[in-house]
mmCIF file of the N, C-alpha and C atoms, coordinates in Angstrom:
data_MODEL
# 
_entry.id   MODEL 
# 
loop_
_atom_site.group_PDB 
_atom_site.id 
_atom_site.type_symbol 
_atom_site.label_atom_id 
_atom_site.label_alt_id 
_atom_site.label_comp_id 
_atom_site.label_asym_id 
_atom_site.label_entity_id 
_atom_site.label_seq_id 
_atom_site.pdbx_PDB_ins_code 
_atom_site.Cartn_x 
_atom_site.Cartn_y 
_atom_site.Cartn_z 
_atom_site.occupancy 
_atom_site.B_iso_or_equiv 
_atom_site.pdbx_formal_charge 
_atom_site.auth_seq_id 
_atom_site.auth_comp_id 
_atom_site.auth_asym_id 
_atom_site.auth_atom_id 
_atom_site.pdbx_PDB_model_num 
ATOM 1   N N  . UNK A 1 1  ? 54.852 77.071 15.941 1.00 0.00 ? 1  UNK A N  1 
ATOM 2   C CA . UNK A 1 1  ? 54.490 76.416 17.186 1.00 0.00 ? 1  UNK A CA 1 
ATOM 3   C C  . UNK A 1 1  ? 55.511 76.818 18.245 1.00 0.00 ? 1  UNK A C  1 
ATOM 4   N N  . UNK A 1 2  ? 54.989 77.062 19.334 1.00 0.00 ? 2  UNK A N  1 
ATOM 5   C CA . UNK A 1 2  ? 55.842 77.752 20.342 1.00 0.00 ? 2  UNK A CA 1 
ATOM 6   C C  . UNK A 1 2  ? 56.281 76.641 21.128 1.00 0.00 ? 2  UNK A C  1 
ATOM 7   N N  . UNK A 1 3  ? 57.712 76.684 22.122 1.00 0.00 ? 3  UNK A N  1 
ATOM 8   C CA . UNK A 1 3  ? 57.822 75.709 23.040 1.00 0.00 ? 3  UNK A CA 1 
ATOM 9   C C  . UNK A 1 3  ? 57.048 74.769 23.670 1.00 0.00 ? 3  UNK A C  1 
ATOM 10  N N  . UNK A 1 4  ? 56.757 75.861 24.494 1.00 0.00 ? 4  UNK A N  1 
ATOM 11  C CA . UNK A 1 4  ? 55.649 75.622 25.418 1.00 0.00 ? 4  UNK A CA 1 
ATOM 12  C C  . UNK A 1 4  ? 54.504 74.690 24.686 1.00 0.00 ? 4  UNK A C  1 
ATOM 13  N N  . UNK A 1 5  ? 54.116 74.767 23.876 1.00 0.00 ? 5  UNK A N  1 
ATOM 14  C CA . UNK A 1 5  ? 52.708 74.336 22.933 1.00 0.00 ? 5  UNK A CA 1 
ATOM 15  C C  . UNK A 1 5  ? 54.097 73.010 22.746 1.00 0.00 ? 5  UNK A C  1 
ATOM 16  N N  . UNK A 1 6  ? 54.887 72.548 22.196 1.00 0.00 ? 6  UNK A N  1 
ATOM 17  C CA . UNK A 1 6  ? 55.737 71.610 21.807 1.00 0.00 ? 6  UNK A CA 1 
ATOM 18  C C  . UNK A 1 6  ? 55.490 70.743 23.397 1.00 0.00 ? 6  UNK A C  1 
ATOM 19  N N  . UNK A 1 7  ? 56.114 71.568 24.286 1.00 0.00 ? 7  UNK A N  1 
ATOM 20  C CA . UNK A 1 7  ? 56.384 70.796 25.420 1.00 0.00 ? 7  UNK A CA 1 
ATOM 21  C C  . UNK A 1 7  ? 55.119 70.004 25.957 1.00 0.00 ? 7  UNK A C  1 
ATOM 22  N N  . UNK A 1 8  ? 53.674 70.929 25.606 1.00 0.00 ? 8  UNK A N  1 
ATOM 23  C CA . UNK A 1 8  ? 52.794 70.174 26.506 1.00 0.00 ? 8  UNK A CA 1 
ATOM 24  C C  . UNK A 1 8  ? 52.044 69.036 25.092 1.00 0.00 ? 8  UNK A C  1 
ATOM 25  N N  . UNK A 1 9  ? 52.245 69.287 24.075 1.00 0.00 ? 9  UNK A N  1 
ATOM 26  C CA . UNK A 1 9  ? 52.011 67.844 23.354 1.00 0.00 ? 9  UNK A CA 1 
ATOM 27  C C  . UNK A 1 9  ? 52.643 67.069 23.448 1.00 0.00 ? 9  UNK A C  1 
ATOM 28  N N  . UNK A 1 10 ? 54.043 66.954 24.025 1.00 0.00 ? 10 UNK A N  1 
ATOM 29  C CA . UNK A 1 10 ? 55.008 66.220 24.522 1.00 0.00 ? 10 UNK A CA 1 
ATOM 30  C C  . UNK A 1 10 ? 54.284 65.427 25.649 1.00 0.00 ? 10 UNK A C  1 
ATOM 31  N N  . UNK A 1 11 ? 53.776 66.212 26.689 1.00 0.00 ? 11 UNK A N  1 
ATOM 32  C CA . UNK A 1 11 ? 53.671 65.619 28.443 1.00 0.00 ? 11 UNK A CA 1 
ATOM 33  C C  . UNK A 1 11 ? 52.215 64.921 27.708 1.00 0.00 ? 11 UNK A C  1 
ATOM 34  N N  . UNK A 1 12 ? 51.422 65.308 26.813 1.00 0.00 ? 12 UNK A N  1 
ATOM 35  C CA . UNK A 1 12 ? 50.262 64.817 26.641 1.00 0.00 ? 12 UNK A CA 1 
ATOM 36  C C  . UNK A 1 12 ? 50.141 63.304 25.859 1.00 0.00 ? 12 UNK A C  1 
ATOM 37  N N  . UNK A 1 13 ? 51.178 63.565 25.072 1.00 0.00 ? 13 UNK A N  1 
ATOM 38  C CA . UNK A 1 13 ? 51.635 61.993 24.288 1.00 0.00 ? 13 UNK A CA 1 
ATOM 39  C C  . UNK A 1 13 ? 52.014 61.272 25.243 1.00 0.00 ? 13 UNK A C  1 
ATOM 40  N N  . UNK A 1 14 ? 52.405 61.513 26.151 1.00 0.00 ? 14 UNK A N  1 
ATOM 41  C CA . UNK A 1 14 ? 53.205 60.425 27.084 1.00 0.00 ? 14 UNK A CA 1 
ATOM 42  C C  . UNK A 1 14 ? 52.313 60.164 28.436 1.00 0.00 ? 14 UNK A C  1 
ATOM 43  N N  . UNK A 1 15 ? 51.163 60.632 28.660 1.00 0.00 ? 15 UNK A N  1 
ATOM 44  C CA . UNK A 1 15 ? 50.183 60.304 29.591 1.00 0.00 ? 15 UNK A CA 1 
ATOM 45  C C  . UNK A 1 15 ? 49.909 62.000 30.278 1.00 0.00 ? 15 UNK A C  1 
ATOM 46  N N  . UNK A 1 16 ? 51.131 62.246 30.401 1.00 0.00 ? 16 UNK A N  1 
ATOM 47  C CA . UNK A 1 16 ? 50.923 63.516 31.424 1.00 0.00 ? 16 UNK A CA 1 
ATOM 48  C C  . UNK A 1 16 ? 50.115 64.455 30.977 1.00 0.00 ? 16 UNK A C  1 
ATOM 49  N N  . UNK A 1 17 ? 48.745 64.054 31.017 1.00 0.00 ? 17 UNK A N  1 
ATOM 50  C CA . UNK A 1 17 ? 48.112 65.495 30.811 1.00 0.00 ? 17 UNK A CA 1 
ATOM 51  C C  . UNK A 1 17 ? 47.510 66.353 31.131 1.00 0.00 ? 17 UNK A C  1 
ATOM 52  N N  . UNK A 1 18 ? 47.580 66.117 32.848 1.00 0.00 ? 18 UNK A N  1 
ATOM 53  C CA . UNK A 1 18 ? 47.563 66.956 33.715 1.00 0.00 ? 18 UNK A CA 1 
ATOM 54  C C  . UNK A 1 18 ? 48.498 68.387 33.718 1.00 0.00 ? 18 UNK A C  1 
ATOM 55  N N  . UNK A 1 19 ? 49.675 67.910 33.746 1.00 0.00 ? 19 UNK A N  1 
ATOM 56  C CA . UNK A 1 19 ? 50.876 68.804 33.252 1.00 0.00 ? 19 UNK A CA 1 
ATOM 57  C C  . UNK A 1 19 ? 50.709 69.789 31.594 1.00 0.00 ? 19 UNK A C  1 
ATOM 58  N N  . UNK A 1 20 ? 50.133 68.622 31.071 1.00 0.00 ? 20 UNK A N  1 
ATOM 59  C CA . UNK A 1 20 ? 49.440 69.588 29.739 1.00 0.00 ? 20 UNK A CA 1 
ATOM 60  C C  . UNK A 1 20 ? 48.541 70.256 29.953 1.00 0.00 ? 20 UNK A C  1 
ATOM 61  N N  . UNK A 1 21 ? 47.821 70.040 30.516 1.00 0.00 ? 21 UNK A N  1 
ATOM 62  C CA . UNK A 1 21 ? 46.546 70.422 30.681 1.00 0.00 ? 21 UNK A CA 1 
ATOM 63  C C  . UNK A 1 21 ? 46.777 71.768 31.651 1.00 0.00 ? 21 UNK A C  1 
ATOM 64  N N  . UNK A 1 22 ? 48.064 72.055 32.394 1.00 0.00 ? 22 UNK A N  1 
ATOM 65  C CA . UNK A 1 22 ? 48.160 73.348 32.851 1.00 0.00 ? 22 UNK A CA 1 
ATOM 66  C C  . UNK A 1 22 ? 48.771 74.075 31.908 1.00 0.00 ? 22 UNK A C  1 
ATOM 67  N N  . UNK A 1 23 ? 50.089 73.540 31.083 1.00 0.00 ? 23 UNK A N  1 
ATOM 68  C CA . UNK A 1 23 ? 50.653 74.284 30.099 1.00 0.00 ? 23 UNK A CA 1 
ATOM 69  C C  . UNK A 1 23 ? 50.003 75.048 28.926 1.00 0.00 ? 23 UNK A C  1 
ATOM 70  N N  . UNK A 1 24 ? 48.691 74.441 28.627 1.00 0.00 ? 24 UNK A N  1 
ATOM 71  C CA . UNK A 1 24 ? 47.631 74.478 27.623 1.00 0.00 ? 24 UNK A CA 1 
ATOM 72  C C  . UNK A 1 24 ? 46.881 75.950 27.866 1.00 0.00 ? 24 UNK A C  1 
ATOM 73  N N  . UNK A 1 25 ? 46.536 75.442 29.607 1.00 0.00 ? 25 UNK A N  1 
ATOM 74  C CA . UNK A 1 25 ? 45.364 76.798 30.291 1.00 0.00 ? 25 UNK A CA 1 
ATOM 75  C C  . UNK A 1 25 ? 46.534 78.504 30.102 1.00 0.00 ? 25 UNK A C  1 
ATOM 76  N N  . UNK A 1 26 ? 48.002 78.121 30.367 1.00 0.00 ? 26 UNK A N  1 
ATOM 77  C CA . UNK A 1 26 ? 48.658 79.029 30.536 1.00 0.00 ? 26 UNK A CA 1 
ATOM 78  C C  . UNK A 1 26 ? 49.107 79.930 29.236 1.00 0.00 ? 26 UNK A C  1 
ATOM 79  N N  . UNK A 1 27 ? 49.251 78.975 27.716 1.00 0.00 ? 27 UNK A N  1 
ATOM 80  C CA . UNK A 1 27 ? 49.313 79.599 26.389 1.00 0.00 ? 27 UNK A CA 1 
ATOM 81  C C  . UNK A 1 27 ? 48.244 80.552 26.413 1.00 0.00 ? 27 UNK A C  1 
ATOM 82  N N  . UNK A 1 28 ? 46.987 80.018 26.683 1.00 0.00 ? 28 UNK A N  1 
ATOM 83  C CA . UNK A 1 28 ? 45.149 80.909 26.867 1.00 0.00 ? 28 UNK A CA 1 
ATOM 84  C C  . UNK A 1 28 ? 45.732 82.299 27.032 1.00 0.00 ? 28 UNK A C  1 
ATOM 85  N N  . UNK A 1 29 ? 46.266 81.830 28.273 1.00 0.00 ? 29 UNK A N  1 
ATOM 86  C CA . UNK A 1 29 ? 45.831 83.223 28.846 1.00 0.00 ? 29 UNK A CA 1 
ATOM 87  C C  . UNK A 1 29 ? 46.781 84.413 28.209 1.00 0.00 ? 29 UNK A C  1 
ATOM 88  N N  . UNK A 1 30 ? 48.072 84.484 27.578 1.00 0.00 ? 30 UNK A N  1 
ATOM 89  C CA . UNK A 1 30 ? 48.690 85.150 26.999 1.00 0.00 ? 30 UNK A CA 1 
ATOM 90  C C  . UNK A 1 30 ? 48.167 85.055 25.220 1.00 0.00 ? 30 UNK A C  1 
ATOM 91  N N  . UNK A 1 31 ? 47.479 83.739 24.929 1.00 0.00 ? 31 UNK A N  1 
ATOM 92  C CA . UNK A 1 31 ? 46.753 84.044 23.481 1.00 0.00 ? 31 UNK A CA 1 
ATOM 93  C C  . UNK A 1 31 ? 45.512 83.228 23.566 1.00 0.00 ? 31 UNK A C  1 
ATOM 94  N N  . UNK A 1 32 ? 44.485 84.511 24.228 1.00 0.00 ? 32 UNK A N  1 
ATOM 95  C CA . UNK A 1 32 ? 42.969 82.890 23.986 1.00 0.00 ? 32 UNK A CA 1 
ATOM 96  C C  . UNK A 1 32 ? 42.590 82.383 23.012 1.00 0.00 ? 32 UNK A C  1 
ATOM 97  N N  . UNK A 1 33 ? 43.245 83.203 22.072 1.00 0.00 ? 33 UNK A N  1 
ATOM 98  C CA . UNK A 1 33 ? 42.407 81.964 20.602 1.00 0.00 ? 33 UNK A CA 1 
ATOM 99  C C  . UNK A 1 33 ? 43.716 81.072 20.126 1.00 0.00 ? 33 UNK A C  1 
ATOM 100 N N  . UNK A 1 34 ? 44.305 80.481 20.729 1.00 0.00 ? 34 UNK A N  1 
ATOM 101 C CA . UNK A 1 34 ? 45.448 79.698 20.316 1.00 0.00 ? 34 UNK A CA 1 
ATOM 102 C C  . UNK A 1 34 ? 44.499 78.462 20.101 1.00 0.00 ? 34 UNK A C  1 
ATOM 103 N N  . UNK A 1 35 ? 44.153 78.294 19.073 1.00 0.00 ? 35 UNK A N  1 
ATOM 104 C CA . UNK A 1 35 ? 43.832 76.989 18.502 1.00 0.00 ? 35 UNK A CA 1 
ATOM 105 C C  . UNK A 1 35 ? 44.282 75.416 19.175 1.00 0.00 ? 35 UNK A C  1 
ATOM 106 N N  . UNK A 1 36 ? 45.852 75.607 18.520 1.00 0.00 ? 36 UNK A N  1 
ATOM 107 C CA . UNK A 1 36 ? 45.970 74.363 19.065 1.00 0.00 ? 36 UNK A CA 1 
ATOM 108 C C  . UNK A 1 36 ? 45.957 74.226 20.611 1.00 0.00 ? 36 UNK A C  1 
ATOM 109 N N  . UNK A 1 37 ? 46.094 74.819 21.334 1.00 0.00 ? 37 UNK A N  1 
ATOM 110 C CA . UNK A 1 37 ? 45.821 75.225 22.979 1.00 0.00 ? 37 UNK A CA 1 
ATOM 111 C C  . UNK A 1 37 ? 44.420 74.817 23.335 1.00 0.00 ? 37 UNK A C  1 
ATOM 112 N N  . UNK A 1 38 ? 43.299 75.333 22.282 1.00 0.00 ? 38 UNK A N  1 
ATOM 113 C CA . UNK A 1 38 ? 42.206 74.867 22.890 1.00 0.00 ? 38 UNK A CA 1 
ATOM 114 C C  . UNK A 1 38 ? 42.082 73.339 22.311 1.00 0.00 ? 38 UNK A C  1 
ATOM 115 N N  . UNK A 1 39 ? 42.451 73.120 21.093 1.00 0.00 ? 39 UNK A N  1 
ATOM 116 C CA . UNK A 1 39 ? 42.383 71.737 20.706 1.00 0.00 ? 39 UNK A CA 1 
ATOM 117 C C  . UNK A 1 39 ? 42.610 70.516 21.885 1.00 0.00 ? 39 UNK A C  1 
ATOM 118 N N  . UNK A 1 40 ? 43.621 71.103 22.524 1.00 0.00 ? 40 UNK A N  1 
ATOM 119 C CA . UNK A 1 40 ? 44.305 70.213 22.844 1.00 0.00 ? 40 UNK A CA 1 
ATOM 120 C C  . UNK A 1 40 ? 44.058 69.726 24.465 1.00 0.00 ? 40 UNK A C  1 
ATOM 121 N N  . UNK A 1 41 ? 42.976 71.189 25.226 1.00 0.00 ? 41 UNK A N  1 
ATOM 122 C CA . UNK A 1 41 ? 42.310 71.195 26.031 1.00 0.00 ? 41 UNK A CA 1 
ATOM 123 C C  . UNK A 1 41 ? 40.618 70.561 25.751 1.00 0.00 ? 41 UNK A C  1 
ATOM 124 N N  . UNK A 1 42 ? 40.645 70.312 24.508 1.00 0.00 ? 42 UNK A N  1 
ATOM 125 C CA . UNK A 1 42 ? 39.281 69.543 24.229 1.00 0.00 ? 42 UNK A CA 1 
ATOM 126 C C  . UNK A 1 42 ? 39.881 68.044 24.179 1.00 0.00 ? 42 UNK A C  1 
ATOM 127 N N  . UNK A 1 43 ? 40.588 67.330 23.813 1.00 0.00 ? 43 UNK A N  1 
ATOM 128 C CA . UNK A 1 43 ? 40.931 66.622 23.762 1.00 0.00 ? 43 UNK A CA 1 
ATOM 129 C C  . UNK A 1 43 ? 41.666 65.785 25.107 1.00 0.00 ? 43 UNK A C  1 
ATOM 130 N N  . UNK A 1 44 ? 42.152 66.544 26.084 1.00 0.00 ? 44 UNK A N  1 
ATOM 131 C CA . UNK A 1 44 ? 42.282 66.194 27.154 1.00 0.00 ? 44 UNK A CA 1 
ATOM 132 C C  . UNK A 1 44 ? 40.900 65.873 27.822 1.00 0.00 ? 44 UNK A C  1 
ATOM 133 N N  . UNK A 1 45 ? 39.888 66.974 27.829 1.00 0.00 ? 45 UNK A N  1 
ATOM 134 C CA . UNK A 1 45 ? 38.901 66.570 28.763 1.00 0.00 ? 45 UNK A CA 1 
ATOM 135 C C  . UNK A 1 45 ? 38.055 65.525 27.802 1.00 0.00 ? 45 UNK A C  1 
ATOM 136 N N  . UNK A 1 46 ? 38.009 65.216 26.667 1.00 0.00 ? 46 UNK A N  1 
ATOM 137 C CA . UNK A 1 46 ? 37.368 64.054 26.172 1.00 0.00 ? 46 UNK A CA 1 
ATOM 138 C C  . UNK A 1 46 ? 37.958 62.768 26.212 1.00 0.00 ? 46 UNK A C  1 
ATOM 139 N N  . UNK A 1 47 ? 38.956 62.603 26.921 1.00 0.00 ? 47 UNK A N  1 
ATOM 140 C CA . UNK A 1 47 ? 39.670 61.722 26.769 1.00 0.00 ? 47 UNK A CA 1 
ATOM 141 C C  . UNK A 1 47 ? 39.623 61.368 28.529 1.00 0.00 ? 47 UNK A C  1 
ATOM 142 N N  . UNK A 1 48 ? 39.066 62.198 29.302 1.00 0.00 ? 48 UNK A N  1 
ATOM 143 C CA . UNK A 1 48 ? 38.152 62.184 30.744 1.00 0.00 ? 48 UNK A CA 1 
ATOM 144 C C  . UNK A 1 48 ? 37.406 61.660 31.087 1.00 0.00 ? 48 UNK A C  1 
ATOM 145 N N  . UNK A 1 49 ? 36.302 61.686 29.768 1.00 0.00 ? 49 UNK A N  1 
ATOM 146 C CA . UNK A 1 49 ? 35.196 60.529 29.662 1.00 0.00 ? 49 UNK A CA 1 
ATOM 147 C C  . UNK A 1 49 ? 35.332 59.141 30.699 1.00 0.00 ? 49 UNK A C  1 
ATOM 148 N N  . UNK A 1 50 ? 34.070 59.216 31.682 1.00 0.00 ? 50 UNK A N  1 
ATOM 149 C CA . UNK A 1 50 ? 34.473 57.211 31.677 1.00 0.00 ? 50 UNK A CA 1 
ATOM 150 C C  . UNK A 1 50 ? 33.116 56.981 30.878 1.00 0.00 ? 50 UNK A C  1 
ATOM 151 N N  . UNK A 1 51 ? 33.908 55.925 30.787 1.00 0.00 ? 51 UNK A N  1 
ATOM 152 C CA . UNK A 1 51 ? 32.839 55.163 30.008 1.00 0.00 ? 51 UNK A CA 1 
ATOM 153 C C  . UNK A 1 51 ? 32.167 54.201 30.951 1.00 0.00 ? 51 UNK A C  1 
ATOM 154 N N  . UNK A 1 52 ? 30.828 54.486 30.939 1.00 0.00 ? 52 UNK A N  1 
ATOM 155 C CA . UNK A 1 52 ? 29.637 53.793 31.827 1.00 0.00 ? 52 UNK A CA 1 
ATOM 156 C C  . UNK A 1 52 ? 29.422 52.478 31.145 1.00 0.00 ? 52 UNK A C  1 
ATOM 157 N N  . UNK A 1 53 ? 29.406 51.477 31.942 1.00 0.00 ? 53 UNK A N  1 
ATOM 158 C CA . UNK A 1 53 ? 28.685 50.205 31.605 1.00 0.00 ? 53 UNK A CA 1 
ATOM 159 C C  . UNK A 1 53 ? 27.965 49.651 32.458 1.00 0.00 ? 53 UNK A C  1 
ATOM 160 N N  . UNK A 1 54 ? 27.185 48.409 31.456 1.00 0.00 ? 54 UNK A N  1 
ATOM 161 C CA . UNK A 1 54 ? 25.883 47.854 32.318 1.00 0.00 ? 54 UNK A CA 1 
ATOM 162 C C  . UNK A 1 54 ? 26.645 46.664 33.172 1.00 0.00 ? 54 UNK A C  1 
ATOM 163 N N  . UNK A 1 55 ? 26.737 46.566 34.612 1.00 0.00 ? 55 UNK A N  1 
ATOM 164 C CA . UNK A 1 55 ? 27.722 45.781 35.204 1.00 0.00 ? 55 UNK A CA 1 
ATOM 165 C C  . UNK A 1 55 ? 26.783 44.553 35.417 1.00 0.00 ? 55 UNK A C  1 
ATOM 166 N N  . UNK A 1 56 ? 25.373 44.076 35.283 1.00 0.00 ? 56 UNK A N  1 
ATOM 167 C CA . UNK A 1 56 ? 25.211 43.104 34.707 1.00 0.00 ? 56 UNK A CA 1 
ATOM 168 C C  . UNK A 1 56 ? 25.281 42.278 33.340 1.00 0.00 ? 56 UNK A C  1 
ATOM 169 N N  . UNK A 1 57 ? 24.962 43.223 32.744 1.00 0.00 ? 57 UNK A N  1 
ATOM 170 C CA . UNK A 1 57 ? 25.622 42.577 31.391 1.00 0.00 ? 57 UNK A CA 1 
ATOM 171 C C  . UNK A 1 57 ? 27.255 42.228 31.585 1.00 0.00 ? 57 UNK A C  1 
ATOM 172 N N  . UNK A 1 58 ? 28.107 43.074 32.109 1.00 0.00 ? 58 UNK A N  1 
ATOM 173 C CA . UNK A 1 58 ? 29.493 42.779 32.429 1.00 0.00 ? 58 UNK A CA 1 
ATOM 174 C C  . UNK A 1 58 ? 29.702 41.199 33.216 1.00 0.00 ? 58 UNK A C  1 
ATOM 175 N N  . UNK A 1 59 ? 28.951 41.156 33.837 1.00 0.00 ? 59 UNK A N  1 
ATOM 176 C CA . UNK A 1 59 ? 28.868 39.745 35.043 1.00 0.00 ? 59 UNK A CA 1 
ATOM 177 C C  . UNK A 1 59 ? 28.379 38.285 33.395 1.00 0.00 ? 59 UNK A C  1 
ATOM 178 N N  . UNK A 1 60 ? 27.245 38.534 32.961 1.00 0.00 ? 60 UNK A N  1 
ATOM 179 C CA . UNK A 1 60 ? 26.730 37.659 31.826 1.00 0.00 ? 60 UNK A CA 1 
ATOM 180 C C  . UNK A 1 60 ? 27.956 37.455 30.849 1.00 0.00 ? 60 UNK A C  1 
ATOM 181 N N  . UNK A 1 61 ? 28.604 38.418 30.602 1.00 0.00 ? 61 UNK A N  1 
ATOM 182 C CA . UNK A 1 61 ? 29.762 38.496 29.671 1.00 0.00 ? 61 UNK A CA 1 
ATOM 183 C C  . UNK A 1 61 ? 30.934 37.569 30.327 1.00 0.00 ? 61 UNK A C  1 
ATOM 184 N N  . UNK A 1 62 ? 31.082 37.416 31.081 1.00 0.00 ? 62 UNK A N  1 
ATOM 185 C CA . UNK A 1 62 ? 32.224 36.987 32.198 1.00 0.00 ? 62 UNK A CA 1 
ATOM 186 C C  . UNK A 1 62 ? 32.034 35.430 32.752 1.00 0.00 ? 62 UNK A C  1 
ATOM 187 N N  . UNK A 1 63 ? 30.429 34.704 32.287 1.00 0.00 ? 63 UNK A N  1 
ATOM 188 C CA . UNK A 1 63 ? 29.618 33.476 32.694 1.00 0.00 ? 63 UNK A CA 1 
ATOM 189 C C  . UNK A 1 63 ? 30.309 32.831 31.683 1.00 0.00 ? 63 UNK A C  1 
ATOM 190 N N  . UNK A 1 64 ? 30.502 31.413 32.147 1.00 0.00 ? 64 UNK A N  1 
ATOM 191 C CA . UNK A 1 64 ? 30.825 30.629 31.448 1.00 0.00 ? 64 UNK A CA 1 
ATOM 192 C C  . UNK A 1 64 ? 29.224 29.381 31.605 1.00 0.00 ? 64 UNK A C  1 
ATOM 193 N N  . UNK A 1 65 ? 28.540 29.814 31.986 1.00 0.00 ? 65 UNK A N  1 
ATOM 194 C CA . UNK A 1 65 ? 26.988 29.281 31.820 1.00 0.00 ? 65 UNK A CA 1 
ATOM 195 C C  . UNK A 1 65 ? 26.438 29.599 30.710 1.00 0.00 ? 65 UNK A C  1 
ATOM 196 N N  . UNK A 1 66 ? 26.545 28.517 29.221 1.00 0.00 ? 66 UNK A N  1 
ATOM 197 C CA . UNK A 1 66 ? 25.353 28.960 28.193 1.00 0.00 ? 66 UNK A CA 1 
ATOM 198 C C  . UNK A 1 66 ? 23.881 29.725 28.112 1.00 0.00 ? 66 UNK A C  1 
ATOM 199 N N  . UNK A 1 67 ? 23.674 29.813 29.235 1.00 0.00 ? 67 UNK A N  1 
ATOM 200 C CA . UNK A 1 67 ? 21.919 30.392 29.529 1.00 0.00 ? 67 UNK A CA 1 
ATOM 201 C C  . UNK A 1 67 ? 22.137 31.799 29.662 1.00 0.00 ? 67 UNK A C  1 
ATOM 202 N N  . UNK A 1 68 ? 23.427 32.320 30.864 1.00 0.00 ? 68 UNK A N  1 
ATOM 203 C CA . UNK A 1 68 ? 23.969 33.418 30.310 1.00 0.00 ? 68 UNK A CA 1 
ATOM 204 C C  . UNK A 1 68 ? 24.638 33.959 29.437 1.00 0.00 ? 68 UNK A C  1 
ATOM 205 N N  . UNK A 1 69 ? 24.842 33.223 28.784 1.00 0.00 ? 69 UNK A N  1 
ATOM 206 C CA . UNK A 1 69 ? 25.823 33.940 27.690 1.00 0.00 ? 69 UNK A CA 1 
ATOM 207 C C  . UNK A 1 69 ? 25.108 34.112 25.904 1.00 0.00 ? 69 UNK A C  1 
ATOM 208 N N  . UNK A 1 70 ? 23.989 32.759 26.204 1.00 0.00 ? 70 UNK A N  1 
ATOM 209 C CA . UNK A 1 70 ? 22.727 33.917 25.799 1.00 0.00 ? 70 UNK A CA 1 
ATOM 210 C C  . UNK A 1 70 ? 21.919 34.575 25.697 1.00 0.00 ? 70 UNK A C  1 
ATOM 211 N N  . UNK A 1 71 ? 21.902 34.763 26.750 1.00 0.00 ? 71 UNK A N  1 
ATOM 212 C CA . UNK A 1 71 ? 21.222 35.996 27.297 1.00 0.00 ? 71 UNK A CA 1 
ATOM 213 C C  . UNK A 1 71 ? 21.962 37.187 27.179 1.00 0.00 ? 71 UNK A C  1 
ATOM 214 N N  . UNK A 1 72 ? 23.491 37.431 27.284 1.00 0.00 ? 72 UNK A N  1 
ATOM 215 C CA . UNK A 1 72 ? 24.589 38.018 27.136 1.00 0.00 ? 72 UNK A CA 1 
ATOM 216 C C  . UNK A 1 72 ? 24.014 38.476 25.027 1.00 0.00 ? 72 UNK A C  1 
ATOM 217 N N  . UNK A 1 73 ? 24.293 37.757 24.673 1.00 0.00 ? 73 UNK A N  1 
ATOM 218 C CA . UNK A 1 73 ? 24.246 37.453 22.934 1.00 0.00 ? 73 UNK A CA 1 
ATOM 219 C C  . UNK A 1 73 ? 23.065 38.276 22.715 1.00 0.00 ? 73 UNK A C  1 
ATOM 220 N N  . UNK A 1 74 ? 21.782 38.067 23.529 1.00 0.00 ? 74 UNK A N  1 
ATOM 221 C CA . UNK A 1 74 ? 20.666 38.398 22.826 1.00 0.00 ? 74 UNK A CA 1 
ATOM 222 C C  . UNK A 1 74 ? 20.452 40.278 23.354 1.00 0.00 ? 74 UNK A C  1 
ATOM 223 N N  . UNK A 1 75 ? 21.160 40.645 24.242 1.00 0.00 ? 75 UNK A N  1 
ATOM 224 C CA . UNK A 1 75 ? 21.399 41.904 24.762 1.00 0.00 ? 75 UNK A CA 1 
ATOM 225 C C  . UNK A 1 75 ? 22.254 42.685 23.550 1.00 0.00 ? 75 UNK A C  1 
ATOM 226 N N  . UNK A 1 76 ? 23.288 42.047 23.289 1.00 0.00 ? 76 UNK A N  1 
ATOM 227 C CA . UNK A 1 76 ? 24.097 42.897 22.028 1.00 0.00 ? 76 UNK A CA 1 
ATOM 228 C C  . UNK A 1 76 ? 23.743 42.739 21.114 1.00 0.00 ? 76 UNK A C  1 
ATOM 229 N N  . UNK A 1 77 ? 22.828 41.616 20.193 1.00 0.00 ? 77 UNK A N  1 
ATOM 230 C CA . UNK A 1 77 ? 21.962 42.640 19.567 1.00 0.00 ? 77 UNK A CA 1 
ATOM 231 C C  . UNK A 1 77 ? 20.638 43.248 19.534 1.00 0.00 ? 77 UNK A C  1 
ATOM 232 N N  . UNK A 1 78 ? 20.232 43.917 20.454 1.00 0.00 ? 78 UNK A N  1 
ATOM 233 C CA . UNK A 1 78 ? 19.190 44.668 20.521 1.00 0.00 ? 78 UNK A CA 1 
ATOM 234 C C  . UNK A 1 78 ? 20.475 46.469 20.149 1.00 0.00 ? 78 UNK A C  1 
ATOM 235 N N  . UNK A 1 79 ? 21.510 46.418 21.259 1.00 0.00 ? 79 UNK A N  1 
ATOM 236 C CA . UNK A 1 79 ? 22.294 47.700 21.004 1.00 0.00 ? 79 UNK A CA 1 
ATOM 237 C C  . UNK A 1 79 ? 22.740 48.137 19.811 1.00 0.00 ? 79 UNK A C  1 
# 
């Protein structure tokens, strides 16, 4: 494992993975099949993901009104 590859699992453990995420593109380009380089560029952008939710169900979830909250109940389990 090379520095560089050390350093940016370093910035990536610790949030920075923007900074990884350039150190990562830059291993590429001197070795494109560096494995852990691309690993680690898949894993950055999956970790990009937002996660979509239903912001009424979010509001029902958040009711302290029994009528919503089962209504809330009867939504999770249909998912």
């Amino acid at each position: 494992m090379t520095d560089r590859l050390t350093q940016a699992l370093i910035y990536e453990s610790q949030g920075f993975k923007k900074d990884a995420l350039i150190i990562y593109k830059e291993i590429l380009k001197d070795d494109p099949d560096n494995r852990y380089a691309n690993e680690g560029i898949k894993r950055i952008v999956k970790s990009k993901v937002e996660v979509k939710y239903n912001k009424k169900m979010l509001e029902l979830f958040y009711s302290e009104d029994k009528e919503d909250i089962d209504k809330f109940k009867r939504w999770l389990v249909q998912i």
